[in-house]
ModelCIF file with pLDDT and N, C-alpha, C, O atoms, coordinates in Angstrom:
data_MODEL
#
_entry.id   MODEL 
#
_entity.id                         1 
_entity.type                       polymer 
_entity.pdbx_number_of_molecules   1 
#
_entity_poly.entity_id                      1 
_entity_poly.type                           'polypeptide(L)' 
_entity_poly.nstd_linkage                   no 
_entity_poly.nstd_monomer                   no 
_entity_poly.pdbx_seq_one_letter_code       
;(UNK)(UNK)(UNK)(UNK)(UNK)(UNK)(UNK)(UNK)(UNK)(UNK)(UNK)(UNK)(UNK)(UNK)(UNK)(UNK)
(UNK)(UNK)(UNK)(UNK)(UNK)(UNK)(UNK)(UNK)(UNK)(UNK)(UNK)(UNK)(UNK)(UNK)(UNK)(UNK)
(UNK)(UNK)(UNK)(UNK)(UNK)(UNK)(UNK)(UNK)(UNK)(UNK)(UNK)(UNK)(UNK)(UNK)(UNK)(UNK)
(UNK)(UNK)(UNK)(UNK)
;
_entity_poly.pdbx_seq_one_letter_code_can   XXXXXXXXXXXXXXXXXXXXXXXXXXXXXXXXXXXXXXXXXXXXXXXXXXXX 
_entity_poly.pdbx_strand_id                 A 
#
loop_
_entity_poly_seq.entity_id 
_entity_poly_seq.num 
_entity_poly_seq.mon_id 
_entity_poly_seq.hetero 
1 1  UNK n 
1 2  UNK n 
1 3  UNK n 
1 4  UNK n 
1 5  UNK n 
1 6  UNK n 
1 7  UNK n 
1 8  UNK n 
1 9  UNK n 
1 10 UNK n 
1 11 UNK n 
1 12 UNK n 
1 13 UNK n 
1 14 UNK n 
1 15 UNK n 
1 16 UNK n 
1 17 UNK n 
1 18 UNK n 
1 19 UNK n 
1 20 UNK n 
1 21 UNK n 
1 22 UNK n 
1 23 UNK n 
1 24 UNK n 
1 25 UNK n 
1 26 UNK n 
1 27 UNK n 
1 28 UNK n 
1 29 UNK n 
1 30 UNK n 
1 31 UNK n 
1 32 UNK n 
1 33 UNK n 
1 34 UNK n 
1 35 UNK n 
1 36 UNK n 
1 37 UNK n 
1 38 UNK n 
1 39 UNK n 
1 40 UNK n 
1 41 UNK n 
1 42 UNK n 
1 43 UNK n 
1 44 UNK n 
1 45 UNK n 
1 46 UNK n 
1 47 UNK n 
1 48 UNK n 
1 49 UNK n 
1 50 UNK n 
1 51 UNK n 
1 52 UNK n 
#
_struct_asym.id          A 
_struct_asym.entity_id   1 
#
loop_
_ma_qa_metric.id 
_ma_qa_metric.mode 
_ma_qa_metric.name 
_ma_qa_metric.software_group_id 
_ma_qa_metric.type 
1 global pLDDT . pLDDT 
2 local  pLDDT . pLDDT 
#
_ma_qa_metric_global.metric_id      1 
_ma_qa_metric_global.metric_value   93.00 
_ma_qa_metric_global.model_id       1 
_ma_qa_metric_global.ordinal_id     1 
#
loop_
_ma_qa_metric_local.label_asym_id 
_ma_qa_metric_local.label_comp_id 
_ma_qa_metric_local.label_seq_id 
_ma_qa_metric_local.metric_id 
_ma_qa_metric_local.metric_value 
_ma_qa_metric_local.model_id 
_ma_qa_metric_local.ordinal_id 
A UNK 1  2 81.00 1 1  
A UNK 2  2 81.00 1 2  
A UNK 3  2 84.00 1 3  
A UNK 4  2 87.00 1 4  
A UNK 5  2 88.00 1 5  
A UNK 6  2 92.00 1 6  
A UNK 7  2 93.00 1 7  
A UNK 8  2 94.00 1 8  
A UNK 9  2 94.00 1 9  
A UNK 10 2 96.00 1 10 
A UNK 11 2 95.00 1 11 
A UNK 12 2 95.00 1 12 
A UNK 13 2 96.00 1 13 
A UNK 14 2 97.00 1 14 
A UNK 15 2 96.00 1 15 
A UNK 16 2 96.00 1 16 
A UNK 17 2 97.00 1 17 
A UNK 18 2 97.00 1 18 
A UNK 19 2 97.00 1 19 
A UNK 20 2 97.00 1 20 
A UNK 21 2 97.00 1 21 
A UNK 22 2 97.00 1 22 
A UNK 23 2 96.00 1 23 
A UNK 24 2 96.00 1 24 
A UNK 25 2 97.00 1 25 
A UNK 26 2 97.00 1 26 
A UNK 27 2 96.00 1 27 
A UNK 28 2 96.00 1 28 
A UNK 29 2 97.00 1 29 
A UNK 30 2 97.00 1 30 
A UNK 31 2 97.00 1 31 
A UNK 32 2 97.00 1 32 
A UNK 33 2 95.00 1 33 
A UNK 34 2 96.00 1 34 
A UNK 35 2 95.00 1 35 
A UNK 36 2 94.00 1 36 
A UNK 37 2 94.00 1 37 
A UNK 38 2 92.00 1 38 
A UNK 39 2 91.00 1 39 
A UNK 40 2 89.00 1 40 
A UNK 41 2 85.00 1 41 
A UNK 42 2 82.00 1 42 
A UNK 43 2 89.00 1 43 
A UNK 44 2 88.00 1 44 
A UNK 45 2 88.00 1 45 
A UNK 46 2 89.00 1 46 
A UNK 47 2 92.00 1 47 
A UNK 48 2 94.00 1 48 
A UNK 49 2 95.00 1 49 
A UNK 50 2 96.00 1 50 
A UNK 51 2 95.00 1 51 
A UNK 52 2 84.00 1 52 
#
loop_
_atom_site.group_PDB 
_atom_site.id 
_atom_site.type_symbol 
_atom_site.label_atom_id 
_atom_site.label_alt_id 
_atom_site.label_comp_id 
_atom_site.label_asym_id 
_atom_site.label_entity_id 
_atom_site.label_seq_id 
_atom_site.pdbx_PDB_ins_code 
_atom_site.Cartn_x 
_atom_site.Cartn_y 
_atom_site.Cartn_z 
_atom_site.occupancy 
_atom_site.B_iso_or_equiv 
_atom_site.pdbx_formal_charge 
_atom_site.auth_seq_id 
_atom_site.auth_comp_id 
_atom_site.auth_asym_id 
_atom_site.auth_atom_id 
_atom_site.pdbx_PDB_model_num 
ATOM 1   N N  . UNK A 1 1  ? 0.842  -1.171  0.000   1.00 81.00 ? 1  UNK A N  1 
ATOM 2   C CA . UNK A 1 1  ? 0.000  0.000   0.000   1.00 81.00 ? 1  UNK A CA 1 
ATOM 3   C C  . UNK A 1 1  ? 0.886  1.233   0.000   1.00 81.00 ? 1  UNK A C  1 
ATOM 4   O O  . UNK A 1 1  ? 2.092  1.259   0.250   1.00 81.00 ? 1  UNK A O  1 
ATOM 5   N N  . UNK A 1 2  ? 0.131  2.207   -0.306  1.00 81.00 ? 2  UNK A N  1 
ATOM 6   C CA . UNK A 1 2  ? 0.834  3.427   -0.956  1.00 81.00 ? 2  UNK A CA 1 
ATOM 7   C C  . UNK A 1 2  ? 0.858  4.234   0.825   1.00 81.00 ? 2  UNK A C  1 
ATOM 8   O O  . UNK A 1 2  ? 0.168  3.820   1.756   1.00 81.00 ? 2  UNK A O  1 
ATOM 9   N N  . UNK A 1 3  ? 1.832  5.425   0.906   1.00 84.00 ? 3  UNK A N  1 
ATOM 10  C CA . UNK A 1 3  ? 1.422  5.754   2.167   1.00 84.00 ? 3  UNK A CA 1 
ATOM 11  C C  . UNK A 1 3  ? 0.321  6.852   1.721   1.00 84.00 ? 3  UNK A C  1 
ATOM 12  O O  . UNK A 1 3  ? 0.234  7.280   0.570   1.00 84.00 ? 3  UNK A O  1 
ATOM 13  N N  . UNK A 1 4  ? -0.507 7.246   2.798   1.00 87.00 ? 4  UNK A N  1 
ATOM 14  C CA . UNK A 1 4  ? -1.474 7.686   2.394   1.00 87.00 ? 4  UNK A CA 1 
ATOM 15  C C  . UNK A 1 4  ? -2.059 8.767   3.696   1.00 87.00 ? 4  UNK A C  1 
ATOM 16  O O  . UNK A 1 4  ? -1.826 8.406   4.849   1.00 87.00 ? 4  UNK A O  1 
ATOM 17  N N  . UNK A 1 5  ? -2.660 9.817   3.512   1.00 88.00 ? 5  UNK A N  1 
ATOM 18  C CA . UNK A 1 5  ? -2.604 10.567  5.317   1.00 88.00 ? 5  UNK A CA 1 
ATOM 19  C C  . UNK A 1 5  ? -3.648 9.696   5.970   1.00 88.00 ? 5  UNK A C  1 
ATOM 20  O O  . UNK A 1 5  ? -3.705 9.631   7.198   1.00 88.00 ? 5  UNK A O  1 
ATOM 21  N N  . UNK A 1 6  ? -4.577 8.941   5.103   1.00 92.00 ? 6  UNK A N  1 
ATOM 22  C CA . UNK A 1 6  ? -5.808 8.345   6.547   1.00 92.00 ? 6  UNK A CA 1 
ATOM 23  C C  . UNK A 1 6  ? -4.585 6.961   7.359   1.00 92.00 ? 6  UNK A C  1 
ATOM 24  O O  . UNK A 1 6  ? -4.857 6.291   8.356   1.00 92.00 ? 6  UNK A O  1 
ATOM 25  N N  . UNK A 1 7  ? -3.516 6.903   6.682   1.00 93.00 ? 7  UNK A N  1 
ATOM 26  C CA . UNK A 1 7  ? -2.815 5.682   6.651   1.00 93.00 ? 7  UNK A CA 1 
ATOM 27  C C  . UNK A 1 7  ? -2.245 6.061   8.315   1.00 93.00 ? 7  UNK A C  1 
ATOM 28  O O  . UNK A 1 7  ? -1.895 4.966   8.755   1.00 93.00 ? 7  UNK A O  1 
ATOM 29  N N  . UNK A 1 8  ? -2.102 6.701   8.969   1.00 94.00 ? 8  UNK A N  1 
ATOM 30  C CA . UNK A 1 8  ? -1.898 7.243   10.177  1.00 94.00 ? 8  UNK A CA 1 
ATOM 31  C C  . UNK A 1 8  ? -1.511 5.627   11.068  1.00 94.00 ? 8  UNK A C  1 
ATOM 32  O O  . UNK A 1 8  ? -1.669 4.450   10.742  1.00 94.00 ? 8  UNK A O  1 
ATOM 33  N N  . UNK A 1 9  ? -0.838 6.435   12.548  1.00 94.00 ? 9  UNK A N  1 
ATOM 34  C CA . UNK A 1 9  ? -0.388 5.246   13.575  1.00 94.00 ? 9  UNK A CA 1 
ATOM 35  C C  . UNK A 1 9  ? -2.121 4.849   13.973  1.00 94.00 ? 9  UNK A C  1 
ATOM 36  O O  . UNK A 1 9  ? -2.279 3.637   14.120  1.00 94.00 ? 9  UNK A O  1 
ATOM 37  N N  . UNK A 1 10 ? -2.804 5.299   14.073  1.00 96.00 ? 10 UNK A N  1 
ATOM 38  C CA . UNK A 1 10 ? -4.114 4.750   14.546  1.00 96.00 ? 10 UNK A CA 1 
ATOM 39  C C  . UNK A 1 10 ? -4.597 3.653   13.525  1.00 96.00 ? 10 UNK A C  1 
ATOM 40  O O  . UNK A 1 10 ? -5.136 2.559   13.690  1.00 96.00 ? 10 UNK A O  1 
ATOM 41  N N  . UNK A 1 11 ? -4.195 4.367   12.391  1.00 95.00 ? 11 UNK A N  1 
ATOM 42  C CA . UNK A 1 11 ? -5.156 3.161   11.526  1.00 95.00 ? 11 UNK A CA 1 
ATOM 43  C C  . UNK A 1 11 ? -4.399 1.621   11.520  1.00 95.00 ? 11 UNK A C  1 
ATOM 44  O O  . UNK A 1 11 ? -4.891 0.509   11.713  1.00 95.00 ? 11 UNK A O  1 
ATOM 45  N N  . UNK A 1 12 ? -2.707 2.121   11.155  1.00 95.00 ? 12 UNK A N  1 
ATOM 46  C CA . UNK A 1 12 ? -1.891 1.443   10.849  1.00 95.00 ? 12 UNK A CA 1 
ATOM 47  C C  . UNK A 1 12 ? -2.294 -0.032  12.100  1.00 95.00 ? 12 UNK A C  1 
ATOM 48  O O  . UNK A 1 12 ? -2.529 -1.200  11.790  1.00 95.00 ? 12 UNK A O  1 
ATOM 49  N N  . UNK A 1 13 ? -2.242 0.713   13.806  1.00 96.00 ? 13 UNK A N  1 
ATOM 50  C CA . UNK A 1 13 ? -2.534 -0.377  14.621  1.00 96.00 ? 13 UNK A CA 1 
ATOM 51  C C  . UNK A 1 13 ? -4.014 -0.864  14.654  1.00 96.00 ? 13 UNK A C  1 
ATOM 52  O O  . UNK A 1 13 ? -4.277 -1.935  15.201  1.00 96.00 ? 13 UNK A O  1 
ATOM 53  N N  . UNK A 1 14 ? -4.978 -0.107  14.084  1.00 97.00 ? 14 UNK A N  1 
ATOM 54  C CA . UNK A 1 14 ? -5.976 -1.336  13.935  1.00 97.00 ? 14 UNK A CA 1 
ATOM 55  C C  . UNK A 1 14 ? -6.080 -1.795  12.998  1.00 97.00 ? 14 UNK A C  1 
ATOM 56  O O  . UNK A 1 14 ? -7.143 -2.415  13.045  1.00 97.00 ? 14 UNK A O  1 
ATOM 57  N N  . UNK A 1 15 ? -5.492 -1.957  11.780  1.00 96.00 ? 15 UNK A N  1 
ATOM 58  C CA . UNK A 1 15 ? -4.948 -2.814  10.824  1.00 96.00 ? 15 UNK A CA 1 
ATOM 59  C C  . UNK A 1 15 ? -4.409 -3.965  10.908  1.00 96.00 ? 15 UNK A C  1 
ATOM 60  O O  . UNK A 1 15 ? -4.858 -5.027  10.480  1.00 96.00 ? 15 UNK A O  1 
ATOM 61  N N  . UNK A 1 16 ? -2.740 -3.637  11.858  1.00 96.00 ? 16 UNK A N  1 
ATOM 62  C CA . UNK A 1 16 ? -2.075 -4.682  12.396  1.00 96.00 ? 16 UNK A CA 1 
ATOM 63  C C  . UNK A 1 16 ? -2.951 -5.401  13.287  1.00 96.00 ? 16 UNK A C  1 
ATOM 64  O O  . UNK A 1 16 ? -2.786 -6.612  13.137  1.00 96.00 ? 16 UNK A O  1 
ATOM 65  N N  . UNK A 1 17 ? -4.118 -5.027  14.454  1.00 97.00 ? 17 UNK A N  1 
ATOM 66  C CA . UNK A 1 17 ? -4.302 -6.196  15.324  1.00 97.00 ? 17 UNK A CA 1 
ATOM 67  C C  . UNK A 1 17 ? -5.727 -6.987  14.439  1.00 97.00 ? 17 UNK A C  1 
ATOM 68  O O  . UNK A 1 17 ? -6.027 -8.145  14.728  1.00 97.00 ? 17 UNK A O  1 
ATOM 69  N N  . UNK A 1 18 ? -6.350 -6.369  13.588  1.00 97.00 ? 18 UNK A N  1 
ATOM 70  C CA . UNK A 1 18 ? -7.011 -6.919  12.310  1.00 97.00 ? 18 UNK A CA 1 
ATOM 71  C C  . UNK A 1 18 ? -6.195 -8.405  12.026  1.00 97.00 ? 18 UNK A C  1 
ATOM 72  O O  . UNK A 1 18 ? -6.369 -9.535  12.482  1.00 97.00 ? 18 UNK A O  1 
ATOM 73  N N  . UNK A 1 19 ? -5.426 -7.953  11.249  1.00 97.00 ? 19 UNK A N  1 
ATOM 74  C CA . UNK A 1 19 ? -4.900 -8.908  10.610  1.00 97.00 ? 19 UNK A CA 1 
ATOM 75  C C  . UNK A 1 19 ? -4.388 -10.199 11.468  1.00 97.00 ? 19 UNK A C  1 
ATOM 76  O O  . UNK A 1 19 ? -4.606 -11.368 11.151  1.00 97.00 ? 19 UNK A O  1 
ATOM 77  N N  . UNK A 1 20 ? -3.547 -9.689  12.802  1.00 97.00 ? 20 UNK A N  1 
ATOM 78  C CA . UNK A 1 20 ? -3.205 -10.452 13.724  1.00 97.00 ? 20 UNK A CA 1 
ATOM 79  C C  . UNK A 1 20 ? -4.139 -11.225 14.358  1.00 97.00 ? 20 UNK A C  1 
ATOM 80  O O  . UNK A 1 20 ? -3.790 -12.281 14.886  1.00 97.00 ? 20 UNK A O  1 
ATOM 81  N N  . UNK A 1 21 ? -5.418 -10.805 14.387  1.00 97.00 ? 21 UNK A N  1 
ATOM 82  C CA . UNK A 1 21 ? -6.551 -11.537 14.738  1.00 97.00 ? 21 UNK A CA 1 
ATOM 83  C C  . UNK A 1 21 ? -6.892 -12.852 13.957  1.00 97.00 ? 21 UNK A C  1 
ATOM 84  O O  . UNK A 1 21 ? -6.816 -14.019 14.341  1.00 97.00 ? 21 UNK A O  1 
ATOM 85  N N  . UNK A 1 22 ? -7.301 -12.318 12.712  1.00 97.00 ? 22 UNK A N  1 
ATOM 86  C CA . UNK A 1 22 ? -7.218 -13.061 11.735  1.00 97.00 ? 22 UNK A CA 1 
ATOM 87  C C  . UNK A 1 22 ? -6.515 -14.164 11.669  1.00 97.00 ? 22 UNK A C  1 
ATOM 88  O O  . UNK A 1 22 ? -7.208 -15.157 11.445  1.00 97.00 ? 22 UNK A O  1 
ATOM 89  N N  . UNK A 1 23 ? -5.275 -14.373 11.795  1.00 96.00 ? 23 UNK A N  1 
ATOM 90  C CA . UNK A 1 23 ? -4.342 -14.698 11.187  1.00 96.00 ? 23 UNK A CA 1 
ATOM 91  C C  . UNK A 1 23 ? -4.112 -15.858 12.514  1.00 96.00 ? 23 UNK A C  1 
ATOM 92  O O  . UNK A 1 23 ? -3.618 -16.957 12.262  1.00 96.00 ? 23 UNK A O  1 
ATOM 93  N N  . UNK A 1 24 ? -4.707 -15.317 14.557  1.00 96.00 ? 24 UNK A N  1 
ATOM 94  C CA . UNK A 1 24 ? -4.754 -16.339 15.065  1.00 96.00 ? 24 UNK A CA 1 
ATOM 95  C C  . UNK A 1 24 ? -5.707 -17.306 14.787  1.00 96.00 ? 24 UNK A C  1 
ATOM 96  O O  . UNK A 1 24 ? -5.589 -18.423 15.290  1.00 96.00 ? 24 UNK A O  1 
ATOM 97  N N  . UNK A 1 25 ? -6.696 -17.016 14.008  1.00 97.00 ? 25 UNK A N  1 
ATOM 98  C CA . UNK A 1 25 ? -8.076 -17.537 14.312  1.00 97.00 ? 25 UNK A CA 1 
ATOM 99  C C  . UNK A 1 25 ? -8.044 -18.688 13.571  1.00 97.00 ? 25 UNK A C  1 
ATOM 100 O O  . UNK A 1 25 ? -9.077 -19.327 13.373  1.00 97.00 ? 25 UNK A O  1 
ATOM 101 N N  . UNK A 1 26 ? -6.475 -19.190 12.932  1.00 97.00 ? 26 UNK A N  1 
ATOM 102 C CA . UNK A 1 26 ? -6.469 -20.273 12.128  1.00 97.00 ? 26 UNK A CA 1 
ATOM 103 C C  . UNK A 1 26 ? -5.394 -21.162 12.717  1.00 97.00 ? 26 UNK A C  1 
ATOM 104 O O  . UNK A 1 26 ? -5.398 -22.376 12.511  1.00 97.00 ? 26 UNK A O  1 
ATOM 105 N N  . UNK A 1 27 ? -4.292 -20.436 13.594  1.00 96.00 ? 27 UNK A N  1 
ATOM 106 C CA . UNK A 1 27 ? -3.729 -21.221 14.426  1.00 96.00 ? 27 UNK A CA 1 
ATOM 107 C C  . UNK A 1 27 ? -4.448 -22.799 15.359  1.00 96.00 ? 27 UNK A C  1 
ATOM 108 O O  . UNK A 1 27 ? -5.628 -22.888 15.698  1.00 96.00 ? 27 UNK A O  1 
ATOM 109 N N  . UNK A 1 28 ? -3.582 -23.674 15.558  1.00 96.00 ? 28 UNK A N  1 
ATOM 110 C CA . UNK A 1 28 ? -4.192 -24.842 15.802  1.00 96.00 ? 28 UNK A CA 1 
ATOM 111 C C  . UNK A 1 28 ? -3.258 -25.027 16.656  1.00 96.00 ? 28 UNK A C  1 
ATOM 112 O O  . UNK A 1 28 ? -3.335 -26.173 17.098  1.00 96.00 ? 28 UNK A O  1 
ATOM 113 N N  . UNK A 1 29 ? -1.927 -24.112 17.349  1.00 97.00 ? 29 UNK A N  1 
ATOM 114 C CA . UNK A 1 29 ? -1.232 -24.336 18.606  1.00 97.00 ? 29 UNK A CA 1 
ATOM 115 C C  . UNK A 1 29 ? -0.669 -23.403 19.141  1.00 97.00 ? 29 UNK A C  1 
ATOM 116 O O  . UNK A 1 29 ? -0.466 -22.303 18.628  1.00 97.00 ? 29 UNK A O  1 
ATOM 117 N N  . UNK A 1 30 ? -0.345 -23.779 20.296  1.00 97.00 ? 30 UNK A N  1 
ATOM 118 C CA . UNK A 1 30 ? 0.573  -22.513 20.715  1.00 97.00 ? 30 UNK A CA 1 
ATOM 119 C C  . UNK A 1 30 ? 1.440  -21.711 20.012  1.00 97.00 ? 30 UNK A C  1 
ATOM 120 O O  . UNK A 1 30 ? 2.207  -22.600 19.644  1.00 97.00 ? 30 UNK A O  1 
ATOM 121 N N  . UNK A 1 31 ? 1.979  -20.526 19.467  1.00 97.00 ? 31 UNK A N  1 
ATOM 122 C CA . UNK A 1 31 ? 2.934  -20.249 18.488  1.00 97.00 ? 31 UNK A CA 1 
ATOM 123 C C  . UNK A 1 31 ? 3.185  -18.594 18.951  1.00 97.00 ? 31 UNK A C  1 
ATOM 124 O O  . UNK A 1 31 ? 2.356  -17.932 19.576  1.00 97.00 ? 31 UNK A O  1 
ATOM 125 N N  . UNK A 1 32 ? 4.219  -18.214 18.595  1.00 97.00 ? 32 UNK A N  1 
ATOM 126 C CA . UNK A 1 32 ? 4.633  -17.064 18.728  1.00 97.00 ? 32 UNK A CA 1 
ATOM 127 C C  . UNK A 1 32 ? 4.345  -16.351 17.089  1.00 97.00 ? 32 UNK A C  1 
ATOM 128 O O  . UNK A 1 32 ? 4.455  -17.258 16.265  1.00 97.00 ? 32 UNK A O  1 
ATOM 129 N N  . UNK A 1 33 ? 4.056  -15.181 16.501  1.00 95.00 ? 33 UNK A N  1 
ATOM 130 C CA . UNK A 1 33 ? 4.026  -14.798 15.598  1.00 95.00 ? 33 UNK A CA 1 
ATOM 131 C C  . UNK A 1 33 ? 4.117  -13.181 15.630  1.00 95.00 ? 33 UNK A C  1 
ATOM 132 O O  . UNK A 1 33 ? 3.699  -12.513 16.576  1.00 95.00 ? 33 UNK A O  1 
ATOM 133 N N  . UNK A 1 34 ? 4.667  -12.691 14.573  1.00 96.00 ? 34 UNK A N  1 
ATOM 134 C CA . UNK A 1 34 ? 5.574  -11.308 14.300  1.00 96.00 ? 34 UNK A CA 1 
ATOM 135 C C  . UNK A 1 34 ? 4.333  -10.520 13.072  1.00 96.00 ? 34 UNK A C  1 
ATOM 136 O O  . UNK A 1 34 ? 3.477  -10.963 12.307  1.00 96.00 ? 34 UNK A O  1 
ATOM 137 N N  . UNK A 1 35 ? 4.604  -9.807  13.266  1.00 95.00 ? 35 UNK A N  1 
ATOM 138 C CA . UNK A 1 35 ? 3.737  -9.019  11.891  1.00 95.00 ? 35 UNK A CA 1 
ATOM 139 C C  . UNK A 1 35 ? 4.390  -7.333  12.271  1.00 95.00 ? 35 UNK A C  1 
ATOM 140 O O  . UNK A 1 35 ? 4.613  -6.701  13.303  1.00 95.00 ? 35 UNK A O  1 
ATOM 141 N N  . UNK A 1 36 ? 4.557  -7.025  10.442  1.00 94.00 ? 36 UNK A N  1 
ATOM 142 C CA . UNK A 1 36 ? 4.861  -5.778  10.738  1.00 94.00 ? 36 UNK A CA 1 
ATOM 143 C C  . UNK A 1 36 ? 4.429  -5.250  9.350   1.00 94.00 ? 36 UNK A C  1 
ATOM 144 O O  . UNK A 1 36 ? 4.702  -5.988  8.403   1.00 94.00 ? 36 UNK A O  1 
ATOM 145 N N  . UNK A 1 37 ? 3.729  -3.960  9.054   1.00 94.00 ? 37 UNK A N  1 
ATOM 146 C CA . UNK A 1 37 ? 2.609  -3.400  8.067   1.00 94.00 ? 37 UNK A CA 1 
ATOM 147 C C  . UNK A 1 37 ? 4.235  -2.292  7.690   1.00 94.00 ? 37 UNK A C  1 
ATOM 148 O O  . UNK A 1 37 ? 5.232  -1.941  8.321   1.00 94.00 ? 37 UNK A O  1 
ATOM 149 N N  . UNK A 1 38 ? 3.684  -2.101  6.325   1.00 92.00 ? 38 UNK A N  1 
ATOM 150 C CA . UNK A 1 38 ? 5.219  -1.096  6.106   1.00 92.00 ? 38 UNK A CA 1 
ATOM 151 C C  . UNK A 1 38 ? 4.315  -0.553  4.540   1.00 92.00 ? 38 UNK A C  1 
ATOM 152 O O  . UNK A 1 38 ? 3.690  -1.283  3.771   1.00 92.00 ? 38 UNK A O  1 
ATOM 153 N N  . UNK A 1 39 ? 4.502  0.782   4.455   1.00 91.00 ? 39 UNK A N  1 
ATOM 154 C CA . UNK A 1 39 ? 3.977  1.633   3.340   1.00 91.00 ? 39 UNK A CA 1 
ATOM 155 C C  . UNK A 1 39 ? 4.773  1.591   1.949   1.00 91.00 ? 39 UNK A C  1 
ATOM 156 O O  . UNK A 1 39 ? 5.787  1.191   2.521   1.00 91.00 ? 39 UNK A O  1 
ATOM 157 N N  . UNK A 1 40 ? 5.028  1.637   1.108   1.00 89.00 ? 40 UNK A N  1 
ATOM 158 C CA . UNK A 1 40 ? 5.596  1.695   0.235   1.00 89.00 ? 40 UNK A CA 1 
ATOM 159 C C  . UNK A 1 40 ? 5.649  3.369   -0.152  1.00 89.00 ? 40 UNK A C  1 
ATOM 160 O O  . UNK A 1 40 ? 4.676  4.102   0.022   1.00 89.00 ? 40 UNK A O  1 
ATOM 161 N N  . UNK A 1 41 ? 7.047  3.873   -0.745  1.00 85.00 ? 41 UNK A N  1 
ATOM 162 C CA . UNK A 1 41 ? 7.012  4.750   -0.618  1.00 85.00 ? 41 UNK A CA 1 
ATOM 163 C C  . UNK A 1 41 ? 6.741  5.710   -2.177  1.00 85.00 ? 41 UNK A C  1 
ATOM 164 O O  . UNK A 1 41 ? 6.340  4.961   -3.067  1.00 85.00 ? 41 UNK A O  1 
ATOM 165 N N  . UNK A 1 42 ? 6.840  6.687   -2.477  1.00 82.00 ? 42 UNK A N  1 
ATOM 166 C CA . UNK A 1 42 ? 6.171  8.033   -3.817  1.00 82.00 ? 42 UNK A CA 1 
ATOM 167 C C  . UNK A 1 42 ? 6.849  7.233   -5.047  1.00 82.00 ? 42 UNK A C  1 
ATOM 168 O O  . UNK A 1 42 ? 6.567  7.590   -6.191  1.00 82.00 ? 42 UNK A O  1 
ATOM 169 N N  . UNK A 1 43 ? 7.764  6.124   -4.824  1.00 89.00 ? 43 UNK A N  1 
ATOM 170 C CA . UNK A 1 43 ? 9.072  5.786   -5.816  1.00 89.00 ? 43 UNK A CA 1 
ATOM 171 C C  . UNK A 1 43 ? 8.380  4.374   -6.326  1.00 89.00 ? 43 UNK A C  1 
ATOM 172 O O  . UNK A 1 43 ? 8.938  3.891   -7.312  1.00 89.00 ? 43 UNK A O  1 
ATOM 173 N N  . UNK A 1 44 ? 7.386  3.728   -5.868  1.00 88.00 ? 44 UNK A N  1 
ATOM 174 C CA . UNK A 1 44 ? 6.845  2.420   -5.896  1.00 88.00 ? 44 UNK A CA 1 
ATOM 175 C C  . UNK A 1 44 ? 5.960  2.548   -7.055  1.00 88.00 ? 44 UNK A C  1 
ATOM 176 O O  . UNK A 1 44 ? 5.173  3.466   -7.285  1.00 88.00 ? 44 UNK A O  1 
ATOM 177 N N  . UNK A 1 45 ? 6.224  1.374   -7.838  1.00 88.00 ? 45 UNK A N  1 
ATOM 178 C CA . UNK A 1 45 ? 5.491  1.261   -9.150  1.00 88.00 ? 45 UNK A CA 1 
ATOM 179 C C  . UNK A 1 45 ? 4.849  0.126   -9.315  1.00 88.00 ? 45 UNK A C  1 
ATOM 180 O O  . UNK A 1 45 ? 5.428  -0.958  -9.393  1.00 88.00 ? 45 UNK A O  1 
ATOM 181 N N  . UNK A 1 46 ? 3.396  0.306   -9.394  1.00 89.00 ? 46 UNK A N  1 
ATOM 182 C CA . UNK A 1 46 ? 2.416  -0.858  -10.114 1.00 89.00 ? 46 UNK A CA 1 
ATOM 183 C C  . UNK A 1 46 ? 2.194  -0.249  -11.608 1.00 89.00 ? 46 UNK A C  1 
ATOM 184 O O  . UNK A 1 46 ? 2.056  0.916   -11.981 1.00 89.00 ? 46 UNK A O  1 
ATOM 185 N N  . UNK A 1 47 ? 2.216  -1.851  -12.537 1.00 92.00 ? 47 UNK A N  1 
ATOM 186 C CA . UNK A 1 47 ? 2.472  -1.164  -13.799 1.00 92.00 ? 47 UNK A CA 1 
ATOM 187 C C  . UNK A 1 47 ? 2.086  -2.720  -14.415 1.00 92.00 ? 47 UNK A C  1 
ATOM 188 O O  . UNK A 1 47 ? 2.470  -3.748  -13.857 1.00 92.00 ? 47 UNK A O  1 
ATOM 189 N N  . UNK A 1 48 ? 1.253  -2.707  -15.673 1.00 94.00 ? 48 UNK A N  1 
ATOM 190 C CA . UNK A 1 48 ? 1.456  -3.635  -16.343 1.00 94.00 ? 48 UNK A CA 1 
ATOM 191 C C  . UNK A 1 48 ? 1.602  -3.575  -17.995 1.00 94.00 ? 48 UNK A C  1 
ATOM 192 O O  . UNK A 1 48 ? 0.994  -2.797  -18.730 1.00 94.00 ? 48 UNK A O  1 
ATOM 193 N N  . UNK A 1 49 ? 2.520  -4.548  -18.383 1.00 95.00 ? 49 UNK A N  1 
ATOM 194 C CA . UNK A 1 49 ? 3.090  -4.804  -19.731 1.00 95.00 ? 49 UNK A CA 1 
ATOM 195 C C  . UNK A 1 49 ? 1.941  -5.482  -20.727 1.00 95.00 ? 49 UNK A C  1 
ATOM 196 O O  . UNK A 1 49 ? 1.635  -6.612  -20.349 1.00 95.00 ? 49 UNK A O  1 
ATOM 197 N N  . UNK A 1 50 ? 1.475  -5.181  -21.520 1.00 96.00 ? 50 UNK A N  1 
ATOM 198 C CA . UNK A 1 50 ? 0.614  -6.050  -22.518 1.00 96.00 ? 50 UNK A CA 1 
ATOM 199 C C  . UNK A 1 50 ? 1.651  -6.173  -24.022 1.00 96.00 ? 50 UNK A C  1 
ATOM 200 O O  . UNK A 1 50 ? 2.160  -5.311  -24.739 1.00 96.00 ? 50 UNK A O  1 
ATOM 201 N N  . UNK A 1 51 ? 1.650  -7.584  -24.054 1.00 95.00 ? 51 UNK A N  1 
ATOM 202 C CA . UNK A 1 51 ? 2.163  -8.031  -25.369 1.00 95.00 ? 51 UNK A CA 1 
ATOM 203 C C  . UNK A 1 51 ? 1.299  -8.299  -26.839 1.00 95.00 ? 51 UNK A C  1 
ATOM 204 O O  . UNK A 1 51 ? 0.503  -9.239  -26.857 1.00 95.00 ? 51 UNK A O  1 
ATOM 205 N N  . UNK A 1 52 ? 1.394  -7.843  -27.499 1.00 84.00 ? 52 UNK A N  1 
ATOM 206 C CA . UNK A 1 52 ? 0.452  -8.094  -28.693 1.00 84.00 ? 52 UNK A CA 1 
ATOM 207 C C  . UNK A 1 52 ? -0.591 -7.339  -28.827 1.00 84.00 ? 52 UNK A C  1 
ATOM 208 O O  . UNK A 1 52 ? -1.363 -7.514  -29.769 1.00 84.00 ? 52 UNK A O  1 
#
């Protein structure tokens, strides 16, 4: 994701515990797990090539 101003530390952490939620709710044991959300910055390119 692009950074963006609604993209803020508020949103960013209910994003992260979103996803972290998620992401226990499929766990099936004890486990430690890491997550970290990161913006891409003005220099980042989505782009696609068509041949023919």
């Amino acid at each position: 994701m692009l950074t963006k101003p609604h993209r803020d530390g508020a949103f960013t952490r209910t994003l992260r515990d979103a996803i972290a939620a998620a992401a226990k709710h499929h766990l099936t044991q004890s486990c430690y797990i890491s997550l970290a959300i990161t913006y891409s910055d003005a220099m980042y390119l989505t782009d696609r090539h068509d041949v023919g």
